[in-house]
N, C-alpha and C positions, 0 to 999 in steps of 0.2 A: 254738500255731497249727499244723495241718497242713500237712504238708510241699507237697498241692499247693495248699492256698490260699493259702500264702507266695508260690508259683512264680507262679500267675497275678498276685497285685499287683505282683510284679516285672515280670512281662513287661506288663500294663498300665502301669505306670511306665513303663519302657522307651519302649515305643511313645509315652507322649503325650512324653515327653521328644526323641526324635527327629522326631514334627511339630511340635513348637514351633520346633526347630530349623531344620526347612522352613519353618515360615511366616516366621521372621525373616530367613531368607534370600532367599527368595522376595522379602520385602519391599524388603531391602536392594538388590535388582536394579534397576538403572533399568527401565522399560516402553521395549518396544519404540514409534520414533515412526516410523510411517506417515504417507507425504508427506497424505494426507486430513487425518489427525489433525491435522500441522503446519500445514493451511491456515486447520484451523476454530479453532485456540488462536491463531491470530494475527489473524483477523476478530472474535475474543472481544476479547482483553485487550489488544489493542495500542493505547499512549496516545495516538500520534500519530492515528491514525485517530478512534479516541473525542473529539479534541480537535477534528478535522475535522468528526464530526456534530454536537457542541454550538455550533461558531460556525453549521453550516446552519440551527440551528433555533432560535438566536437571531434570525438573521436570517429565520426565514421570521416570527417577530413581531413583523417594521418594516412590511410594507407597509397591517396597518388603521391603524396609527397615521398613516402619511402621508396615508390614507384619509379621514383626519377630520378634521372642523373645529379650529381653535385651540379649547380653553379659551376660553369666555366670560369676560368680567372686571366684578366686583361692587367698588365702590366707595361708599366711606362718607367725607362730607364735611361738615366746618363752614365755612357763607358766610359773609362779611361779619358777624364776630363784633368789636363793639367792643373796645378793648385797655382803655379806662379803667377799665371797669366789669366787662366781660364776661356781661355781662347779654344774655339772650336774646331779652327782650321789648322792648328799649330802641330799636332797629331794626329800622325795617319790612323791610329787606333780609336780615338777618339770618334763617340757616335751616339747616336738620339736615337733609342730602341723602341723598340713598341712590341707587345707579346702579347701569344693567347696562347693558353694550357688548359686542358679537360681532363680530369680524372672518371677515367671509367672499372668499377669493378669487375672482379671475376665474375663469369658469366653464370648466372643463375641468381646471385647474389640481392639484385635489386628483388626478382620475383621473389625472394623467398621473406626479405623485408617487406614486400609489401603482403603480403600471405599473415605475416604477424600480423601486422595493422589489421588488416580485415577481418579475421578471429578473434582481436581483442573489441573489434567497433559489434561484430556479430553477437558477443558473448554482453557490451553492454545493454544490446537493444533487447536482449532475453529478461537480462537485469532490468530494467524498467518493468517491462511484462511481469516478472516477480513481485514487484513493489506493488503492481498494482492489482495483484491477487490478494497480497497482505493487504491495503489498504482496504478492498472490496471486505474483506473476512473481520478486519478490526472491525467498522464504520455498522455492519451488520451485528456483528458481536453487542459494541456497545446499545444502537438502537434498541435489541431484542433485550438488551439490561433495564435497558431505561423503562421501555414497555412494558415488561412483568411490575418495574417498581409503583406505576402509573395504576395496575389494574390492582396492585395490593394496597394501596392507599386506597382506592375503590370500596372496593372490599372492607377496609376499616372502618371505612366511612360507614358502610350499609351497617354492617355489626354491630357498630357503636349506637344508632339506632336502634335495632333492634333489641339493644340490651336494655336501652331507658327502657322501651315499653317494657322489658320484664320490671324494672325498677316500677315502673308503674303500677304493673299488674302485682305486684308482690310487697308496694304499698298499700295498696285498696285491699287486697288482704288482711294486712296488717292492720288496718284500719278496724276494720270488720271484726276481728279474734280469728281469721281464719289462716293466718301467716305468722310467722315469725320474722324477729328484726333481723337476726344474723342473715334472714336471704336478702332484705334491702343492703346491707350492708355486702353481702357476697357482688352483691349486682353491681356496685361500686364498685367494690375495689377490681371487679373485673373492666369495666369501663375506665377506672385509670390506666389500667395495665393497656388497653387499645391507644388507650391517646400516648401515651408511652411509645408504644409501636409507630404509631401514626409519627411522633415527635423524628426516629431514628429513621422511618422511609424518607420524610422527607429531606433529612439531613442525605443522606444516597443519593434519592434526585438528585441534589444541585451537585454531587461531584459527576455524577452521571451527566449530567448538563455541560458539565465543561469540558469531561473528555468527549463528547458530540460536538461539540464546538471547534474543539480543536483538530478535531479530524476533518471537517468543517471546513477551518479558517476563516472561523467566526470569531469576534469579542467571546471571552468566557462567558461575559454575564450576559449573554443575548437569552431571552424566553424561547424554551422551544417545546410546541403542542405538537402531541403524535395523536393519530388517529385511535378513536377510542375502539373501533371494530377492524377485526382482518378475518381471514380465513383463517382457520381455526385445524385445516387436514392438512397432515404429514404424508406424504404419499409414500408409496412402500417401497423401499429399495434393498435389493437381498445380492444381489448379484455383485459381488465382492472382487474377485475375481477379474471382471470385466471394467472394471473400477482400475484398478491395478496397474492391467492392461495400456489401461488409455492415460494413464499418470505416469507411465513410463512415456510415451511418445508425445505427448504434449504439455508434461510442466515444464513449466520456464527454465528453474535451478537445474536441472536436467541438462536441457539444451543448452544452455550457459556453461556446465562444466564439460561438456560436447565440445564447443567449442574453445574453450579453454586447451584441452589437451590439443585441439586441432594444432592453437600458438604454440603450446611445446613446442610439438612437433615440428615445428618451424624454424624455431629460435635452435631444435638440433639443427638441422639440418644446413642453417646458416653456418651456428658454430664447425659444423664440420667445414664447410666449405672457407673456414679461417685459416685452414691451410696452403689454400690458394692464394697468391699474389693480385693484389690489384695497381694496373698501371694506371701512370700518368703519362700525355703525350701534351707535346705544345710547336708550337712556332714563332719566332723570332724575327720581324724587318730591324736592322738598324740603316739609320741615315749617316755618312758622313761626308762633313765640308770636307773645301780646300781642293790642293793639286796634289799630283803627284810632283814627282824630280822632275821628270821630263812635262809636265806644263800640261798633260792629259787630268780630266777629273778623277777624283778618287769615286772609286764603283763602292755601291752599298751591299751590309753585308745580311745572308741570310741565314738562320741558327735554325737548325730542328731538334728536339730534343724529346728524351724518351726516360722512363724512369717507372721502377715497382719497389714496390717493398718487401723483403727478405723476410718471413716464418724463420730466423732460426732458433728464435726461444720457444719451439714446441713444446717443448715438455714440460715448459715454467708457462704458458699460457693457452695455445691451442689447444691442449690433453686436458687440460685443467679446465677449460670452456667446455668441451662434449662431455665429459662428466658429470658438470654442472648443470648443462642442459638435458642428460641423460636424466637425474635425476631427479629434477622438475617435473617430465614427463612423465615418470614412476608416480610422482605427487600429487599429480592433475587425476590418475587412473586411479586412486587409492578416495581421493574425494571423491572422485565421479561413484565408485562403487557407496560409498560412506550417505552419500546424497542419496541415492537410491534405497538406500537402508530406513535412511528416516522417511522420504515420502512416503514408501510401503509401510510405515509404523505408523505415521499420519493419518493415513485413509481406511486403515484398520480401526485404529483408535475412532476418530469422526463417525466412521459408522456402526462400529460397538454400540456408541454414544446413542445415537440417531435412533438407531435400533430401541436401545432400553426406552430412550425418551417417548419415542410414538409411542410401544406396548402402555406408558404409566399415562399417557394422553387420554389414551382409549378407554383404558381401567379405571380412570378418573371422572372421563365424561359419560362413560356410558353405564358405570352400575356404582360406584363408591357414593360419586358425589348425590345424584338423584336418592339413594338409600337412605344416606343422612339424610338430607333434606327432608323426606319422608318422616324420618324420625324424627328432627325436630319439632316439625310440624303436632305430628301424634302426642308426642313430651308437651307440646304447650299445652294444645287440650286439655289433656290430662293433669297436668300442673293445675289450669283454673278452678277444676272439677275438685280439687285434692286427693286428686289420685297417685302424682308424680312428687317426688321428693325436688325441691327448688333446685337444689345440688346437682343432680344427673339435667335438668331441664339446661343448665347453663353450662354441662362438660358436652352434654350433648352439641350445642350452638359451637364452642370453641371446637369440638372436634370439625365439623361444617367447616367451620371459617380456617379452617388448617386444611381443609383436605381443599378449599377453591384456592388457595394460596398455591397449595403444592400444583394444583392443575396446570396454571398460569406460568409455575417456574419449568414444570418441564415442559409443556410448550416450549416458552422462552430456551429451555435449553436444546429442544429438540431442532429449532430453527439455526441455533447459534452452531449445532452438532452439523448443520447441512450447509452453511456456510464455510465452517470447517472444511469441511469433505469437499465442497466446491472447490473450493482453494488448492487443495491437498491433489486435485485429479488436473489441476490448471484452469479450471474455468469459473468466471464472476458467479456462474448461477448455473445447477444440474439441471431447472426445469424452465422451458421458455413459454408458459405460460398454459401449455396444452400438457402438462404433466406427463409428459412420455421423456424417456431417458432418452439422453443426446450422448452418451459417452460409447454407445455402442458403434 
């Protein structure tokens, strides 16, 4: 074979042998989970929620069935059949029946059963909607824990660096006569204390990991990479009030105990109507053999029959039913107000929250952190020079690395605060992308 047709199957070898390599690594990488991504695999696969919309829509197939009448009842009877003989023609009485009977209630009765059904199927389908505000608000909760833990292990990382080189700089001093030990040794033991920290974040990770997972319905131990950048603005919301407003007419728990009292109010109005009798009607062919005396057939016979049921233990049942239901109803208005009390504590609380968190965003990004930073900067100079005491050069650095900590956490908490609040007014997200408020 020629020498360069050898060369190129080698170097085609080569080459697929190195993208195989990438795509298996490539593969082996977790995907990065974006908080979107994380919201829509947990409105997918989450059991608990799934288990929420099958009891909804079980229930929304009770209220035709209260809707409707009983089942008719078809009866097949032998009368007045002699025991000696068992003869059919031996007795004129004697007859092969056949029946149909219907119970029909007092009238209103079925509407008002089927009125419960549909307030109790109405009230589960809000209940879903519930669940899956709280799932939206946990799943973002966790995520925004995970990703402050993510950026402060960052951060240790960078710090921990940055101290060797002091440890560097404050050997070659020492080396020199121009440092002292206690600052290598300072520089240490502050660089344990990092890896210390670093040891505890990532111990957090992996329980952070498994509550994302499990919100998920992922294996605990599955790897999960988030994005190492996001938008970083809290956008400003003040309007409290209007907030409130539209958390009254649109959370779920609201609507739910809405219609909740609607079934009371059902379940009285039935119980009252237990005062009323409800009939039963039927009809009866019977057959019978034989003659009469005179040698003519015996005629078949026809039965109509009518029947209700008697209220006369009122006062040991029916008074005792609308009181009962009375009371219910008093029950349902007492939660409905109770519910309303917490979401308005909810949505106040969240945007307290939200509130403080942006201001410490702002204060932190915009004049805290760049000042340190400045300062550290100045303190190292000054440090090589022996101008700076080694001590303040390394309180200086730890202050830094605490003030980019605290940035990331109230981020993080100011994210978690607008989730909150999302939840608290009804809805997965207050902003759809173009940052203008949607609750108005």
């Amino acid at each position: 074979m020629p020498f360069k047709q050898l060369f190129s199957l080698l170097a085609i070898s080569g080459l697929l042998i190195v993208s195989s390599v990438n795509v298996v690594l490539a593969a082996s990488e977790p995907k990065q989970l974006s908080l979107a991504d994380a919201v829509a695999i947990t409105l997918t696969d989450h059991p608990g929620l799934a288990a929420m919309k099958t009891r909804a829509e079980a229930l929304a197939a009770v209220p035709s069935q209260q809707g409707s009448l009983p089942d008719p009842r078809l009866s097949l009877n032998m009368l007045n059949l002699p025991i000696d003989s068992f003869d059919f023609n031996q007795e004129g009485m004697t007859q092969l029946q056949v029946g149909f009977s219907q119970m029909l209630p007092f009238p209103g009765k079925l509407g008002l059963r089927e009125a419960v059904a549909e307030h109790e199927s109405t009230a589960a389908r809000w209940q879903v909607e519930e669940l899956r505000l709280k799932l939206v608000r946990d799943v973002k909760t966790v995520w925004w824990n995970l990703y402050f833990t993510d950026r402060a292990l960052e951060i240790v990382a960078r710090n921990r660096g940055l101290l060797r080189q002091f440890v560097d700089v404050a050997q070659t001093k020492y080396k020199v006569g121009k440092g002292l030990q206690q600052d290598v040794l300072l520089a240490q033991l502050e660089l344990s204390k990092l890896h210390d920290q670093s040891i505890n974040l990532q111990g957090l990770r992996r329980n952070q990991v498994v509550q994302l997972n499990t919100l998920l319905d992922q294996p605990t131990n599955s790897p999960l990479q988030l994005p190492q950048r996001i938008t970083e603005t809290l956008a400003e919301i003040t309007d409290e009030q209007g907030l409130l407003s539209y958390a009254a007419k649109t959370r779920p728990v609201l609507a739910a105990a809405h219609s909740k009292i609607d079934a009371a109010r059902a379940r009285l109005g039935l119980a009252k109507k237990s005062y009323s009798p409800d009939f039963t009607l039927g009809a009866a062919y019977g057959y019978r053999g034989g003659e009469n005396i005179d040698g003519s057939s015996r005629d078949d016979f026809l039965s109509v029959m009518f029947s209700m049921n008697l209220p006369i233990y009122a006062g040991a049942r029916q008074d005792k039913a609308v009181d009962q239901r009375t009371s219910q109803v008093l029950q349902n208005r007492y939660e409905l107000d109770d519910a309303h009390s917490r979401v308005a504590a909810e949505v106040s609380r969240a945007l307290a929250d939200y509130q403080q968190s942006r201001e410490q965003v702002s204060l932190f990004k915009q004049g805290i952190i760049p000042q340190a930073a400045q300062t550290v900067a100045s303190m190292l100079a000054a440090y090589q020079v022996s101008k700076v005491d080694f001590l303040n050069l390394v309180r200086a650095q730890i202050t830094l690395f605490n003030y980019e900590t605290r940035y990331w956490k109230a981020l993080s908490r100011g994210n978690q605060a607008l989730a909150r609040l999302a939840a608290a007014v009804g809805k997965q997200s207050l902003f759809d992308g173009d940052e203008k408020n949607n609750w108005n």
